[in-house]
Every structure is written in structure tokens, then in C-alpha cells.
C-alpha positions in Angstrom: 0.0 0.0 0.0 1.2 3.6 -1.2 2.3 5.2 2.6 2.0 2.1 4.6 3.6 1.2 7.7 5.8 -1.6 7.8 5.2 -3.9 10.3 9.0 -5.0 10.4 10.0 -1.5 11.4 7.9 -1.7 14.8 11.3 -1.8 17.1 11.8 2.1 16.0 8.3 3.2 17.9 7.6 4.6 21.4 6.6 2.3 23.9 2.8 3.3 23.6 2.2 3.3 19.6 4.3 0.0 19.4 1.6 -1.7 22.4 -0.9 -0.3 20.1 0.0 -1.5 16.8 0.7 -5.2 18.6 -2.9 -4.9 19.8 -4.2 -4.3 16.4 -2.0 -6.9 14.6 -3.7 -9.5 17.7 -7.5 -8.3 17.5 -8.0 -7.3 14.1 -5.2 -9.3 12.1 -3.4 -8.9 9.4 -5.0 -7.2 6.6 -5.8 -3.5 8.3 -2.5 -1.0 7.1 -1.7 2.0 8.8 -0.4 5.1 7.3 2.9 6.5 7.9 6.3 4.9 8.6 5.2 6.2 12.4 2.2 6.2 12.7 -0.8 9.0 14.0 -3.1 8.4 16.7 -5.7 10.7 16.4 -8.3 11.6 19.5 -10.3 14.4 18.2 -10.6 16.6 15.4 -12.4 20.3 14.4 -12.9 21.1 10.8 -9.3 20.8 9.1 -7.0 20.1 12.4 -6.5 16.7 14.6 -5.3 16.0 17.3 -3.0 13.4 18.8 -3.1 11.9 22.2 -0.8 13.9 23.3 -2.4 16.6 21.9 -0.2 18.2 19.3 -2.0 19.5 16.1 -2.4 18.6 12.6 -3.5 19.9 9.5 -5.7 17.4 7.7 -4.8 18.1 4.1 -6.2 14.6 3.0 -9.3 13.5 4.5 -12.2 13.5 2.1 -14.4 11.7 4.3 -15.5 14.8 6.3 -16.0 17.0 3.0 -17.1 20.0 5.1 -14.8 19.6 8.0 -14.7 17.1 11.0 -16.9 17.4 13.5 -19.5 20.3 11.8 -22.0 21.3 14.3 -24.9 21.8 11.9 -24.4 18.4 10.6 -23.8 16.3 14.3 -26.7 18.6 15.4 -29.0 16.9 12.2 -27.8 13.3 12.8 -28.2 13.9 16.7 -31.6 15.0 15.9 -32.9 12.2 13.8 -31.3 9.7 15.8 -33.5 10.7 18.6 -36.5 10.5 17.1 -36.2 7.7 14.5 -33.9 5.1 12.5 -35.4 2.8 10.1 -35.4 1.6 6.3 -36.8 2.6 3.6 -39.9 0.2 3.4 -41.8 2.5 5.5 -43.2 5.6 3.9 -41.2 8.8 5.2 -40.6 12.4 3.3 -37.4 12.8 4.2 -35.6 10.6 2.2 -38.3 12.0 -0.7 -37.2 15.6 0.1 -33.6 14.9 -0.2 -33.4 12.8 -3.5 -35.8 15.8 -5.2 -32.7 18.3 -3.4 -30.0 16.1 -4.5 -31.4 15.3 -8.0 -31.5 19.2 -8.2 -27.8 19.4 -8.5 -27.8 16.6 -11.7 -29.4 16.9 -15.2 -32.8 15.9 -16.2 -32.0 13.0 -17.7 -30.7 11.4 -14.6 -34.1 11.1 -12.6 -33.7 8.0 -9.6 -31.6 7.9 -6.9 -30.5 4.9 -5.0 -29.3 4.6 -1.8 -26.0 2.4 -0.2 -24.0 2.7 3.0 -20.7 2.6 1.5 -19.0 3.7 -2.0 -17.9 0.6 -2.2 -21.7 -0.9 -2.5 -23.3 2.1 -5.0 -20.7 1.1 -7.6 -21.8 -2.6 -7.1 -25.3 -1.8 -7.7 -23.9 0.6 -10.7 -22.3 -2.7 -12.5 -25.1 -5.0 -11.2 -27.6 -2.4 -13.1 -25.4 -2.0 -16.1 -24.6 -5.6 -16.6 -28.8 -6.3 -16.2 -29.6 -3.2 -18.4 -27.1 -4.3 -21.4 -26.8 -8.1 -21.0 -23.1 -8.0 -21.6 -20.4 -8.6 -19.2 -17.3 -6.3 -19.5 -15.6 -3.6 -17.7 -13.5 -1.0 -18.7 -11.5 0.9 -16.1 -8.3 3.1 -16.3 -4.7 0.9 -15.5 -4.8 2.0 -11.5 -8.5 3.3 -11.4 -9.9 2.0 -7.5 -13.5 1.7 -7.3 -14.3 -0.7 -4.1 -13.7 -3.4 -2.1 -16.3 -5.3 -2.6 -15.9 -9.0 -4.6 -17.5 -7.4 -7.8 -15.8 -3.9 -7.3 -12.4 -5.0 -5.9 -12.5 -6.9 -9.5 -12.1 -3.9 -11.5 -10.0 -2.3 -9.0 -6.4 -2.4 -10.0 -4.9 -0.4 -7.4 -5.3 -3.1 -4.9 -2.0 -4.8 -6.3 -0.9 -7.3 -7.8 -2.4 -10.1 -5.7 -5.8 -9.1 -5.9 -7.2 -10.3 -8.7 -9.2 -8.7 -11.6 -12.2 -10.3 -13.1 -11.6 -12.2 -16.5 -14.1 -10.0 -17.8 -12.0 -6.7 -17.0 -9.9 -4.8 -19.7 -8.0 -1.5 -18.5 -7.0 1.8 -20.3 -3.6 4.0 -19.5 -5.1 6.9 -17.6 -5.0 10.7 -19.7 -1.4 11.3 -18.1 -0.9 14.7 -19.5 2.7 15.1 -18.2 4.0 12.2 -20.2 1.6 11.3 -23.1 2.9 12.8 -26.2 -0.5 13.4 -28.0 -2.3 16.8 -29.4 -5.7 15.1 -28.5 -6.0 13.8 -25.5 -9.6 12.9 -26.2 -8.9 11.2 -28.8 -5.8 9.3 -27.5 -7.8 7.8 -24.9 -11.0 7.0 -27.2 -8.6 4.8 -29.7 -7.2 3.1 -26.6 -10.6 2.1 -25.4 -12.1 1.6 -28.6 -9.4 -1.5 -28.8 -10.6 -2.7 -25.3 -13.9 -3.1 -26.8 -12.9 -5.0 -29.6 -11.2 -7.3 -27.6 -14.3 -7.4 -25.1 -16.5 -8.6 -28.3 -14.0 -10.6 -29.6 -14.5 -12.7 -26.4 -18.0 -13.1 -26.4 -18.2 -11.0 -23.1 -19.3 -7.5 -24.6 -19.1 -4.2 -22.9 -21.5 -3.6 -20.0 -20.0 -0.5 -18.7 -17.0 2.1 -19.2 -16.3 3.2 -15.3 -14.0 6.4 -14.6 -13.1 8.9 -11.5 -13.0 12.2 -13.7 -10.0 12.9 -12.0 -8.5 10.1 -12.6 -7.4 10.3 -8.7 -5.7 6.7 -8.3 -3.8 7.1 -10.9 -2.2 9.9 -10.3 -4.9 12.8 -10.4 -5.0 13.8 -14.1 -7.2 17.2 -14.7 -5.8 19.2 -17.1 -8.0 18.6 -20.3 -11.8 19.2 -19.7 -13.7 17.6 -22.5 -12.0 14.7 -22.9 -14.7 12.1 -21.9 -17.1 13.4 -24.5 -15.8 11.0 -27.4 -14.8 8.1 -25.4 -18.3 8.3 -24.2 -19.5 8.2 -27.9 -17.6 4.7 -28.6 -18.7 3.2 -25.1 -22.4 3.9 -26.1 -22.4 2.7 -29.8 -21.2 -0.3 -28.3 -23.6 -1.0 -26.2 -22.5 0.1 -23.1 -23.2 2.6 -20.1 -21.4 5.5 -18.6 -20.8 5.1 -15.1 -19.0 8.4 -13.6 -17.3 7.2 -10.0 -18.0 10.4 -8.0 -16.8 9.2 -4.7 -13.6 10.9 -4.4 -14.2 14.2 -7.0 -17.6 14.7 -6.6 -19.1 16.9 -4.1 -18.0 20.5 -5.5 -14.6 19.6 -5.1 -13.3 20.7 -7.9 -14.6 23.7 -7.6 -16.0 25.0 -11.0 -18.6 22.1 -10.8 -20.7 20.0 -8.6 -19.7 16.8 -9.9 -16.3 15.8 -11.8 -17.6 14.6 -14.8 -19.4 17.8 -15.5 -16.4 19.5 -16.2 -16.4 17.4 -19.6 -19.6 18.5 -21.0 -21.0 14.8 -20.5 -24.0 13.0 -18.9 -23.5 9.8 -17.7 -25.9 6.4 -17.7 -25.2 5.7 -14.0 -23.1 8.3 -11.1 -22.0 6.9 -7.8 -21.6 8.7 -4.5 -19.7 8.0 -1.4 -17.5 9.1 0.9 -17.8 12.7 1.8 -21.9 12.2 1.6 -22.6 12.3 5.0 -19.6 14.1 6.2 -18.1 11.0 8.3 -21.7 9.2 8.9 -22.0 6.2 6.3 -24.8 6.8 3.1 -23.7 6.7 -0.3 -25.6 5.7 -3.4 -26.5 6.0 -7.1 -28.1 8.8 -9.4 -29.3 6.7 -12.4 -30.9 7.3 -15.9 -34.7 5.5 -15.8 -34.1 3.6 -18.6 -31.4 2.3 -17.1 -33.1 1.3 -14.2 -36.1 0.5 -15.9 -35.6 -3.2 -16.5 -33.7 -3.9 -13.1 -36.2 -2.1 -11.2 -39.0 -4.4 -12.9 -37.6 -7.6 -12.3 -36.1 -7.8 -9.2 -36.5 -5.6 -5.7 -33.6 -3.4 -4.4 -33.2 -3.1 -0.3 -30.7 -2.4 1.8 -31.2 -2.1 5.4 -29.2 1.0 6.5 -28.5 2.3 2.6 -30.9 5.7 2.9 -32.1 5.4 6.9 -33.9 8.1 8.1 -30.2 9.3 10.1 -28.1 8.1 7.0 -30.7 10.9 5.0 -30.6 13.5 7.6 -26.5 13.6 7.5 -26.4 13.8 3.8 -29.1 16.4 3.6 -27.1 18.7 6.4 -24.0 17.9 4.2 -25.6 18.9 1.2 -27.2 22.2 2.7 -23.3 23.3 4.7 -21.9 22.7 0.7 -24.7 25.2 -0.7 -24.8 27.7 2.3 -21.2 28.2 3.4 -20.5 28.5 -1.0 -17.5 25.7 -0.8 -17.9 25.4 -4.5 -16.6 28.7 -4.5 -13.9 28.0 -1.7 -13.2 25.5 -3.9 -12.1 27.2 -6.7 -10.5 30.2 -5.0 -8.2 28.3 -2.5 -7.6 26.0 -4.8 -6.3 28.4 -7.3 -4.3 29.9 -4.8 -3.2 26.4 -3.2 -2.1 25.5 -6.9 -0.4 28.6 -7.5 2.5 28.8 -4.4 2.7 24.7 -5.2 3.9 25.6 -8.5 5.8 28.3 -7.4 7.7 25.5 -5.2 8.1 23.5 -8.4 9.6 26.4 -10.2 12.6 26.4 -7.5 13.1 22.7 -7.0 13.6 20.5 -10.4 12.5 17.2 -8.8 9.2 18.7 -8.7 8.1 17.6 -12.5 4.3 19.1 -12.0 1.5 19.9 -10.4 -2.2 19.4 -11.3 -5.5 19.1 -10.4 -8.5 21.4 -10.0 -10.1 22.8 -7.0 -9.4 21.3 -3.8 -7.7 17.9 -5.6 -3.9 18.6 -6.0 -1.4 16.4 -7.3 2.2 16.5 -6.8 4.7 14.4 -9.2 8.0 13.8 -7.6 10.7 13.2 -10.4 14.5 12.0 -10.6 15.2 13.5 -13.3 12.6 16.7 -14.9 14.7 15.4 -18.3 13.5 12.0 -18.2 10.8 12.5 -16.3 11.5 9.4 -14.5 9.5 8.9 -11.0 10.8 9.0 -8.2 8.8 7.4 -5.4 11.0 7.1 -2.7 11.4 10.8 -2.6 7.7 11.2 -2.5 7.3 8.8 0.4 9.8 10.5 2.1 8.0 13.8 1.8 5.0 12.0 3.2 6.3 11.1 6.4 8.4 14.5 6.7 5.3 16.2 6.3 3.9 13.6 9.0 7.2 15.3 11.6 5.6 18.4 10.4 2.4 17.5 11.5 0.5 18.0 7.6 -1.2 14.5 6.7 -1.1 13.7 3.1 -0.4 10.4 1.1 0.8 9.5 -2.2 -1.1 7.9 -4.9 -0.3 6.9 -8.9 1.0 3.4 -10.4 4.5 4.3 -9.1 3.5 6.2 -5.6 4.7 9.6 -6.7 2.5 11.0 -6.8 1.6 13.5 -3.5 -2.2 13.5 -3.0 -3.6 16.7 -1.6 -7.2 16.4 -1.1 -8.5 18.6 2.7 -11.9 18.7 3.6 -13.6 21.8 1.4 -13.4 24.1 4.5 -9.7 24.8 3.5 -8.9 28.3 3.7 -5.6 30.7 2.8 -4.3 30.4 6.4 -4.5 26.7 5.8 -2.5 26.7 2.6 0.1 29.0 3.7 0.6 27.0 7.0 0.9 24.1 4.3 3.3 25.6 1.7 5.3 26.7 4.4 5.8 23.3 5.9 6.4 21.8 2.2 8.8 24.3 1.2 11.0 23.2 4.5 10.5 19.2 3.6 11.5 20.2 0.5 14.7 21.7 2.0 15.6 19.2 4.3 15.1 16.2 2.0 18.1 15.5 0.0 
């Protein structure tokens, strides 16, 4: 895993995080990963800081999860609310979960009219390929060469940034992400079209057809690609001549995040068959889900039943709504796009000074950060970028690193980020910088 601890290295901890770590490895096993080559144990949080048990602070420049900051009072007060007077399912008739689909449909285009709802990202992009596979009868998936899109059986399948020992589904066929520091191509659109045009051939070729084209906008895992708006628009063409349905995985860039638009895939002038939603939803409390063409649904809906017994509770509802309403009333679209202008801007000022810096990109409040060897041959250079990581970690700024060779520094705060925040960070970057040789 890109930033994990290694359990080997345990004998360089305090007495205290090394007790805890043994703990973990004996209850929980094996398979959980912490981040950091010494790790963070974090007691509390308010909006963009934590804090340790010891209490010293840290600026959370990569948590997601809390989209409008940890801890928001409007949004505990909603969920406290709820909770006391009721949590159920959705086979009983209530008009809260009817208020907030019409809100949340609100911020989509007409032609994508249901919403379904999931606990976790990892289940709305399941029911996305379940729906798409029903809806076009064929049985392929194409996804982007480290695209991550769940941990589920079916969505840990098309997942390639789980390494090399998970395994993809037979029925799986992946794409080199837009990298638009190394491609050498006028048309980036077109680049990636041809590439998955071939994917489809082969798909066919098999007998397994294409079900569904699946893409994060931002291409996030694979090293957070958003230079070229637009790009989608004739990919999308091929994927639907060929049968096959859009999905746009909004768990990570959607959410006003990028700052010019709502969602990430609206900054291509595209609508998609099927959107998922996840993470920052409920700002920390689990709801995800699926915004969905009819006609998509149409079939599926008809011949078998959908429930899930938390996805959409009446408390799961009443943290995305408050979410939704903190995005809209506190303008963090606009936040967005302002700090992350600015964010972008002294980031590639630092790059301007420092050659093993070979780019920056992103949009809004999703920055990416490739560390090179050599700006030349552009060759990564990911034990730099993990060592940034954990300096940043002495520093007390969280990040990680993401991309097929981890070098990729992922930048991604709750939307409540602000100018103090990213001068607090560029200063602390600038001295990791320095004292990394």
C-alpha cells in the first residue's frame, strides 16, 4: 500500500504506539495497514486540524471523508436530531428521504431522474455494475490501469490499485489513464477513445461485450489527471455505440470539489448512464448511493427488488441532507475554486525552485504533486515522494501518495480549507523540501 507502515519496522516506535500497533495486529489481524512509517493516533478533530493523544495538532490536508470539515456542528446537530426521534429503512413511507433525493437530483441533469441509496462507495458502484450488466446483457468492464472503485468481490474486481495479488475479473480490460505530463499526444480525447475503442474490440471478440465504461473524472488513483476538460465526451461516444453505459465514480471528486462544478464529470460536458456517490456524503456518517438514468433502471427495477437495510435510513438521509445544505450555504464550491487556485499557485511556485518537482495538477481542492529523478526523463521517483510523506507527518500536515508508481503526493483537505490553511501548508512543504536531500 502507497504510505503504509511496515510492520517489520515496529522496534523504531515509542513504547505506547508499538503496544498499540501489537494490539491491532492480535485483534484485528493482518490485513488492516496504517499510514505512515510512524504512525498518527488521532483523539479528536475540528474542521481541518486533529489531534493526537498527546495533543499536538495537525493539518488534515487529505481527509475526504469529512467533505465539510470534522466534527460540523450543523451536521452532528442533524444526525443527533434524527437519531432521537427515529432510525429505520426505507420500506416505511417517510418524506425525508423523498425531500432529499428531489434536493440532491436538483444538482444533476434531467436526464438522470432515480436515486439509489448504499451505506458505503464501495456498495453504490456494485449496484452501478449490477444495473449496467442487467440493463445491457453483456459482461465487461472497462477501467483506467490503476483506477480504485471498491472493495467489494465485484468492485475489488475492476480495481487495480489493490496490487498485484488481488485479482481482476476475467471480464476486466484497463486503459492507461490521460497522463498529460508524459503522453505525447495533441488530442488527449482522442488518445484515450482509440485506446478504449481496442478494449472493446477485444471485449467482443470474447464473447463478453461491454457492460460498462467506469472512470473517476480525476482520474485520482492514478495519479490525479485534470488538465483537459472535454476529454470524456468521445470516449463516451464509442462506449455507447457499443452498447454500453457510462458510469461516472464520484466518490472521491464529486461533491463540489473541484470547484468550477458540482460533480467531476461535468467539467467534460458529458452526462452519464449511471453516477455513484460515497464518501464525503454524509460528512463521516455512512450513506452513499446511485443517481441513475430511468431507462437504465427500468428493466432492473421491474424484475427484481432493491433493499438495503441502512442504505438511505432516516439518520443516513438526515447527515447527507445537512452535508448537502453546509456545501450550498457556506459557498465551498466557491472556496473551492478560489483556494484551490491559490493552493495551486504557491505549489507551483515550489516547483519552479526545485527541479524534482516535474508538475502539479488538479483542479479545486484535488492537488497532485509528481516527484521526479530526473525533470529530463521525467522518471518517477517514489522514494522521494514517500519521504516527503512522512516528513510532512514530523511536520504534522497529513497527506499520502497515490499513482502506479506512488509519486505521486495526493492533496485532497476537507472543502473548508482556507488561505491560512495553505500558507501553513506551503510553508511546511517548502522546508520538507529543504531538508530532503
Amino acid at each position: 500500500m502507497n504510505n503504509g507502515f511496515d510492520p517489520a519496522s515496529i522496534d523504531v516506535l515509542d513504547s505506547r504506539a508499538r503496544e498499540i500497533v501489537e494490539c491491532r495486529t492480535r485483534l484485528l489481524g493482518p490485513a488492516y495497514r496504517l499510514f505512515y512509517a510512524n504512525p498518527v493516533e488521532i483523539t479528536r478533530a475540528r474542521d481541518v486540524l486533529l489531534y493526537d493523544s498527546a495533543g499536538n495538532e495537525y493539518l488534515d490536508a487529505y481527509n475526504n471523508v469529512v467533505s465539510v470539515g470534522h466534527c460540523h456542528p450543523y451536521v452532528n446537530a442533524a444526525i443527533k436530531r434524527q437519531m432521537d426521534q427515529l432510525c429505520t429503512h426505507t420500506r416505511y413511507m417517510q418524506l425525508n428521504i423523498l425531500e432529499f433525493a428531489e434536493q440532491l437530483l436538483g444538482t444533476f441533469e434531467d436526464e438522470l431522474g432515480h436515486v439509489m441509496f448504499t451505506c458505503t462507495g464501495s456498495e453504490a458502484n456494485d449496484l452501478a455494475l449490477r444495473m449496467a450488466k442487467y440493463h445491457t446483457g453483456n459482461e465487461g468492464i472497462i477501467v483506467t490501469r490503476e483506477a480504485y472503485h471498491g472493495n467489494s468481490e465485484l468492485t475489488s474486481g475492476f480495481s487495480p490499485s489493490m496490487g498485484e495479488n488481488s485479482r481482476l475479473g476475467m471480464w476486466v480490460r484497463r486503459v492507461p489513464a490521460p497522463d498529460t505530463y508524459r503522453a505525447e499526444t495533441s488530442n488527449m480525447g482522442e488518445w484515450l477513445t482509440e485506446h478504449v475503442a481496442a478494449q472493446i474490440k477485444q471485449l467482443h471478440r470474447h464473447g463478453q461485450g461491454l457492460a460498462a465504461f467506469v472512470v473517476d473524472s480525476l482520474f485520482t488513483s492514478d495519479g490525479i489527471f485534470a488538465h483537459e476538460p472535454g476529454i470524456l465526451g468521445p470516449v463516451l461516444k464509442v462506449v455507447r455505440e457499443a452498447g454500453g453505459v457510462f458510469v461516472a465514480d464520484e466518490v472521491q471528486c464529486g461533491f463540489a470539489r473541484t470547484g468550477s462544478h458540482m460533480w467531476g464529470y461535468q467539467r467534460h460536458g458529458v452526462v452519464p448512464d449511471i453516477v455513484s456517490l460515497g464518501k464525503p456524503m454524509g460528512n463521516g456518517y455512512p450513506v452513499a448511493g446511485i443517481v441513475v438514468r430511468p431507462k437504465v433502471a427500468e428493466a432492473f427495477g421491474h424484475d427484481m427488488r432493491y433493499f438495503n437495510t441502512f442504505g438511505g435510513n432516516t439518520v443516513a438521509i438526515a447527515a447527507a441532507k445537512a452535508t448537502l445544505d453546509v456545501i450550498k450555504q457556506e459557498r465551498l464550491k466557491e472556496n473551492c475554486a478560489r483556494v484551490g487556485e491559490l493552493f495551486r499557485g504557491g505549489l507551483q511556485d515550489l516547483a519552479g525552485k526545485d527541479e524534482r518537482i516535474g508538475d502539479v495538477r488538479g483542479a479545486g481542492l484535488y492537488l497532485g504533486v509528481e516527484l521526479v529523478r530526473n525533470p529530463r526523463s521525467r522518471e518517477p521517483d517514489s522514494a522521494r515522494a514517500l519521504a516527503l510523506v512522512n516528513e510532512l507527518r514530523k511536520r504534522r500536515v497529513l497527506i499520502s501518495a497515490t499513482g502506479f508508481n506512488a509519486n505521486v503526493l495526493k492533496i485532497r483537505p476537507p472543502l473548508t480549507f482556507n488561505t491560512s490553511h495553505v500558507d501553513r501548508f506551503l510553508t511546511e512543504f517548502d522546508g520538507a523540501l529543504r531538508s530532503i536531500p
